[in-house]
C-alpha positions in Angstrom: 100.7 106.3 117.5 101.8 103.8 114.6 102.8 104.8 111.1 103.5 103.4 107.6 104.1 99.5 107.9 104.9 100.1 111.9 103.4 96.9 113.2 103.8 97.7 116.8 105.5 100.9 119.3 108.6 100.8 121.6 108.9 103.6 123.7 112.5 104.0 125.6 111.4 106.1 128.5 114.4 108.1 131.0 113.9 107.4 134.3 114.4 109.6 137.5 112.9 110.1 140.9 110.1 112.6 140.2 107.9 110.6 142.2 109.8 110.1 145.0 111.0 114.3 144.5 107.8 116.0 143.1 105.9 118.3 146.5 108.1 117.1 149.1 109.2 119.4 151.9 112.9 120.9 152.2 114.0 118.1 154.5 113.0 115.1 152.2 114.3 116.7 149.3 117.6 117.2 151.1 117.8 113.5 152.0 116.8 112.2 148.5 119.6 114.2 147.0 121.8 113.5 149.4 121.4 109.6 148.9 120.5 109.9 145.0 123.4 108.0 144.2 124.2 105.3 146.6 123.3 101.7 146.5 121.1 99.8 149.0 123.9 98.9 151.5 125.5 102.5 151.5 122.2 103.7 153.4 121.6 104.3 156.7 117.9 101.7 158.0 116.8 105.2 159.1 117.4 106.8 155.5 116.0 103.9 153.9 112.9 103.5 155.4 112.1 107.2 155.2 112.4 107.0 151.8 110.3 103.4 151.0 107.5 105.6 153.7 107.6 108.1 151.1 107.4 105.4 148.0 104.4 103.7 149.4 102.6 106.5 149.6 103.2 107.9 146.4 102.7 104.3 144.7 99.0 104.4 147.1 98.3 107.6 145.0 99.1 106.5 142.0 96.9 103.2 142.5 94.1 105.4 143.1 94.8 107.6 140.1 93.1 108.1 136.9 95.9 108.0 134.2 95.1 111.7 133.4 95.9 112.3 136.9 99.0 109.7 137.4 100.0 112.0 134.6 100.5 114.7 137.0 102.6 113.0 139.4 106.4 112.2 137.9 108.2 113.5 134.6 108.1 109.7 133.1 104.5 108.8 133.2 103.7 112.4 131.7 105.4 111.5 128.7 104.1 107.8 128.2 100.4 108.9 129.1 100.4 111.8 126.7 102.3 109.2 124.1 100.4 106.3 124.7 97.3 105.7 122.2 94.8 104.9 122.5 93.6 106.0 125.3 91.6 105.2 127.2 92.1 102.0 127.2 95.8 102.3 127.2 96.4 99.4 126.3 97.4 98.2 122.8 100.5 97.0 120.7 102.9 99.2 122.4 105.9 98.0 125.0 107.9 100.3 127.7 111.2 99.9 128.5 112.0 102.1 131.7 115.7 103.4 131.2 117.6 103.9 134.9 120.3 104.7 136.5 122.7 102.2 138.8 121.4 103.6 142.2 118.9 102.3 144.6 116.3 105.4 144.0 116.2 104.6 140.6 115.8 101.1 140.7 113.0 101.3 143.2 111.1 104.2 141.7 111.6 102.2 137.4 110.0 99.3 139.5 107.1 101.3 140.8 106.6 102.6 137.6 107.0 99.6 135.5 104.7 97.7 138.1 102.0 100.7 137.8 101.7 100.7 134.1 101.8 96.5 133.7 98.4 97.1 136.2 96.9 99.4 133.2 97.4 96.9 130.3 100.7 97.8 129.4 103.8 95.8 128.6 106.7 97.1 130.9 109.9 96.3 131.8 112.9 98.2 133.5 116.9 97.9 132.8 119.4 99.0 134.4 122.2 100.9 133.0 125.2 99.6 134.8 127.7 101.9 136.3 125.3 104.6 135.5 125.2 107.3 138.2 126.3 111.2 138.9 128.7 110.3 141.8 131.7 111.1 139.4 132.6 111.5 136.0 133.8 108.1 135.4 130.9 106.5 136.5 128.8 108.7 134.1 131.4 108.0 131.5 131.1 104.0 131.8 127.7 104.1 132.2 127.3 105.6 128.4 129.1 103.2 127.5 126.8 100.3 128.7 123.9 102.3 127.3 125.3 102.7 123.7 125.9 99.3 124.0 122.2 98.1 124.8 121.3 100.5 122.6 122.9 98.6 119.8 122.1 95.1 121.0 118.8 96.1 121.2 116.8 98.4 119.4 118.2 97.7 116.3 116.2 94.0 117.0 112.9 95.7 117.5 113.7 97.8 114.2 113.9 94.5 112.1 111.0 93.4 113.9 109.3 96.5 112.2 108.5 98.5 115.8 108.2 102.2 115.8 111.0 103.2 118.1 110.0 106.4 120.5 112.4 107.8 123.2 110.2 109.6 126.1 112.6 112.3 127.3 110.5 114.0 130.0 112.0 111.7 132.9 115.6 111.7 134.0 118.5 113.6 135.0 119.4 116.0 132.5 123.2 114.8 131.7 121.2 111.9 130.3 118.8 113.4 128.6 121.3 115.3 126.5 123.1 112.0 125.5 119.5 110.8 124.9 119.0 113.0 122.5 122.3 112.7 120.2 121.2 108.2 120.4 117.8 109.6 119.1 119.0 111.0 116.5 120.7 107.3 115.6 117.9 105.0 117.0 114.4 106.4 117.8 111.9 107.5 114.9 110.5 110.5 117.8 111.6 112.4 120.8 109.3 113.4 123.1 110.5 116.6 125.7 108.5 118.1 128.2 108.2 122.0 127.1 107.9 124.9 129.5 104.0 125.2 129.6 103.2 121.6 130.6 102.7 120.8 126.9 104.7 117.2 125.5 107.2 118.5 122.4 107.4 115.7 120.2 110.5 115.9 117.5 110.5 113.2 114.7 113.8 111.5 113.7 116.2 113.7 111.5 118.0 112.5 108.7 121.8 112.3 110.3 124.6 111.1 108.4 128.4 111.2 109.2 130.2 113.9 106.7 132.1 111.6 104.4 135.9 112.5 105.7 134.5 111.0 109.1 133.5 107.8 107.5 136.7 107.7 105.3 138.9 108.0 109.1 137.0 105.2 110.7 137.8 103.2 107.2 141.9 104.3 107.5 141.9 103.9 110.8 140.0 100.5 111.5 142.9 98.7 113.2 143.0 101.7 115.7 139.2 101.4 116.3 139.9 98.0 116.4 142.4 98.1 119.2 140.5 100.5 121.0 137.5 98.7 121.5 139.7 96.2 124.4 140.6 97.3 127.8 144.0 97.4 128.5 145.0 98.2 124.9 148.4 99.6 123.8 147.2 102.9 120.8 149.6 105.8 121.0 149.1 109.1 120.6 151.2 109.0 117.1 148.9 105.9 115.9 145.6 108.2 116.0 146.7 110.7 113.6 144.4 111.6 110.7 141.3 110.3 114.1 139.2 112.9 114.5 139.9 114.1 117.9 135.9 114.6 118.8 136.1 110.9 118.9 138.8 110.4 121.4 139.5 110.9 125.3 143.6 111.3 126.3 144.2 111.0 130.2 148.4 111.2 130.3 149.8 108.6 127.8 146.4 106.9 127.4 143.9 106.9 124.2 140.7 105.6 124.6 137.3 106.0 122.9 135.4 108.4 124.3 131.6 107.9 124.4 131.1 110.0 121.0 133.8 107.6 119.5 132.3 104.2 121.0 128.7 105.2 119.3 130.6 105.8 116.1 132.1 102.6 116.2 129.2 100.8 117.4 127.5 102.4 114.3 130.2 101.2 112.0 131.4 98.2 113.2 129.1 95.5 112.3 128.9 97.1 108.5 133.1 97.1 108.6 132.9 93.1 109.8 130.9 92.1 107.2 133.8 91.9 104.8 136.6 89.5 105.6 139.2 91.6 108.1 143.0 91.1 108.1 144.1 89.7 111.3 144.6 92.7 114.2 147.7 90.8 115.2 151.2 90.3 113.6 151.4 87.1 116.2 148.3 86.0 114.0 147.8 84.6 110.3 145.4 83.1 107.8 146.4 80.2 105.7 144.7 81.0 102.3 142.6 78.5 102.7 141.0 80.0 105.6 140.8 83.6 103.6 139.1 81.6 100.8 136.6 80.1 103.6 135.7 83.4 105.7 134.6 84.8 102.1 132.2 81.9 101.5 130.7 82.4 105.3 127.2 84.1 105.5 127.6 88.4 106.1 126.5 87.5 110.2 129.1 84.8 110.3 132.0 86.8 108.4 131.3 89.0 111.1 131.3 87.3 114.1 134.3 85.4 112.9 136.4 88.5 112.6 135.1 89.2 116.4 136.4 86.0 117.2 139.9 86.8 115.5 140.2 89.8 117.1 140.0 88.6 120.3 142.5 85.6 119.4 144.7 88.3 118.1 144.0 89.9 122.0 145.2 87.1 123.5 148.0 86.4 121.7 149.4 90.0 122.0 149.1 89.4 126.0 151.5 86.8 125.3 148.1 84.4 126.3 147.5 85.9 129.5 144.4 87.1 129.0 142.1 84.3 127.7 138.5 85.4 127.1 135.5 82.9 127.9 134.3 83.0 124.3 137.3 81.8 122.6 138.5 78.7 124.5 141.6 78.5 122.9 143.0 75.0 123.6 145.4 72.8 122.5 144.3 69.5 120.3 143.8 65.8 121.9 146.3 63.5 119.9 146.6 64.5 116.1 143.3 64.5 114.6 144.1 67.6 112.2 147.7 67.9 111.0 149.2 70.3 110.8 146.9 72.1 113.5 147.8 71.5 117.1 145.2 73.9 118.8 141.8 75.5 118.3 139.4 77.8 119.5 135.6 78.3 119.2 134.3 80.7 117.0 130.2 80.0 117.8 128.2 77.4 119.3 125.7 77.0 117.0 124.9 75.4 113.7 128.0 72.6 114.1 130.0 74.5 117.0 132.5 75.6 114.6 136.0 76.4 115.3 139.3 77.5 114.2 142.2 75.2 113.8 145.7 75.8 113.9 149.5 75.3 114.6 151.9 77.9 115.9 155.5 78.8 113.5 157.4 80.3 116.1 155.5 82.8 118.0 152.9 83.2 115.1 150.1 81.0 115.1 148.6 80.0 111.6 144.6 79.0 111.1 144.9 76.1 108.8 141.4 75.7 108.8 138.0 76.5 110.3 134.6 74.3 110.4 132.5 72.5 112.3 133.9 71.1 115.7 135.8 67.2 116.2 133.4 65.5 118.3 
């Protein structure tokens, strides 16, 4: 369903194993749950091809199935068939993304779904969340990570692009369902749950703002959030006073962002980078000619160069040890830019432009920044 000046639909659809799960007997079941969250190469041939016997004949059903009753035979397609509009035919402007986890069942049964609903007209494709699984914890903890990240990489693009953004909640494992929900809240302009009697519950986007003390910590705090964003950062427990500490996961000495924290940062951050930042680094500084220059950059390039400083701040903290591929921090051939001896990218496009500069000590100094010496 499109409203207002919605051009075209997304919908973000959870996926699980209902189809591989739904009327099996007590022995199958056992096996899929057993196996639910290893890879390919951590099952037994035996345990694998049980399961792809049980795939193809469930994908053989649904080949034969009328959507109404495809709707009837996993969580996922009952939410996009009761969604999709209109129907039939199902297809129209409207676009699936199949959500799943880092496991093989999930990958095999997004791919039979994604495959089943490209043979109705619809434009489907799967991704996976990476580290995403049940097996522990920390893999559920990385995983939300990677998902708030795509999440921001990506539907904010359809957004601009005027789609109307739906998450289909009926599928899935219910850990990420509740997550889901909270991103909803953030990304999607419905929610659609499966309710008790069989019925979809569909819940539009609410108005959801951060209280005005939480936007005013992130603001006092933004070189903490800053430093927190990089593994193998150095933020203690003293430095994070005044940080809400919803936002925040402590194991022993170490702070870290926990997934609440990463979303609010993720939500923050690109609005925070469109002014010009102070350097994150007191081994780093800005000639004020360079200040003058990052001021006169367009808001997307005052914010990917303060991305770019950060990580040159990284590096030098490290005691440049840790290069990262997207700086290439390098020194000069000959003297073509006195005083700068060394430079680093800061994007490839539009002239390649980079950051020059000459170290004082152990402080290096950007002279200057514009388009690479070719």
């Amino acid at each position: 369903m499109m409203t207002g000046n919605h051009v075209a639909t997304l919908c973000v659809s959870t996926c699980g194993t209902s189809l591989l799960t739904n009327g099996v007997d007590n022995e199958l079941r056992l096996l899929l749950s057993r196996t639910a969250n290893l890879s390919a190469g951590e099952l037994t041939d035996e345990q694998r091809e049980t399961i792809e016997a049980r795939l193809r004949k469930q994908v053989q059903r649904l080949q034969a199935s009328k959507p109404e009753q495809a709707a009837t035979m996993c969580a996922e397609l009952k939410g996009i068939l009761g969604h999709a509009s209109p129907k039939p035919p199902l297809a129209h402007r409207e676009q699936h993304i199949l959500l799943h986890t880092d496991t093989w069942q999930g990958e095999i049964v997004a791919n039979a779904l994604c495959d089943w609903l490209r043979s109705q007209g619809l434009e489907a494709h799967t991704h996976r969340l990476k580290s995403l699984s049940t097996r522990s914890m920390d893999d559920f903890r990385s995983g939300i990570d990677s998902l708030i990240v795509w999440c921001d990489d990506t539907l904010d693009g359809y957004r601009s692009s005027q789609y109307r953004i739906v998450f289909n909640l009926t599928g899935g494992f219910k850990s990420l369902q509740g997550f889901m929900q909270t991103l909803g809240m953030f990304y999607a302009d419905e929610l659609i749950y499966g309710f008790e009697t069989g019925e979809l519950l569909r819940i539009p986007r609410l108005p959801l703002e951060f209280e005005s003390s939480v936007q005013q910590a992130v603001r006092q705090h933004l070189s903490v959030f800053r430093r927190l964003q990089f593994p193998h950062h150095k933020v203690s427990i003293a430095d994070c006073q005044g940080i809400p500490e919803a936002f925040l996961y402590q194991l022993e000495d170490s702070i870290d962002l926990n997934n609440w924290g990463r979303l609010v940062w993720q939500r923050y951050r690109k609005q925070l980078y469109q002014e010009v930042l102070p350097p994150l680094s007191e081994k780093l500084r800005f000639s004020a000619a360079v200040k003058a220059q990052a001021r006169e950059l367009t808001t997307d390039r005052r914010v990917t160069f303060n991305e770019q400083m950060d990580d040159l701040s990284r590096y030098l903290d490290s005691g440049q040890t840790q290069p990262t591929n997207s700086l290439d921090f390098k020194r000069l051939r000959g003297n073509p830019m006195p005083p700068a001896t060394h430079e680093c990218d800061l994007w490839a496009d539009r002239g390649a432009w980079r950051a020059f500069g000459h170290f004082e000590g152990a402080t290096f100094v950007i002279d200057q920044i514009g388009p690479g010496l070719h």
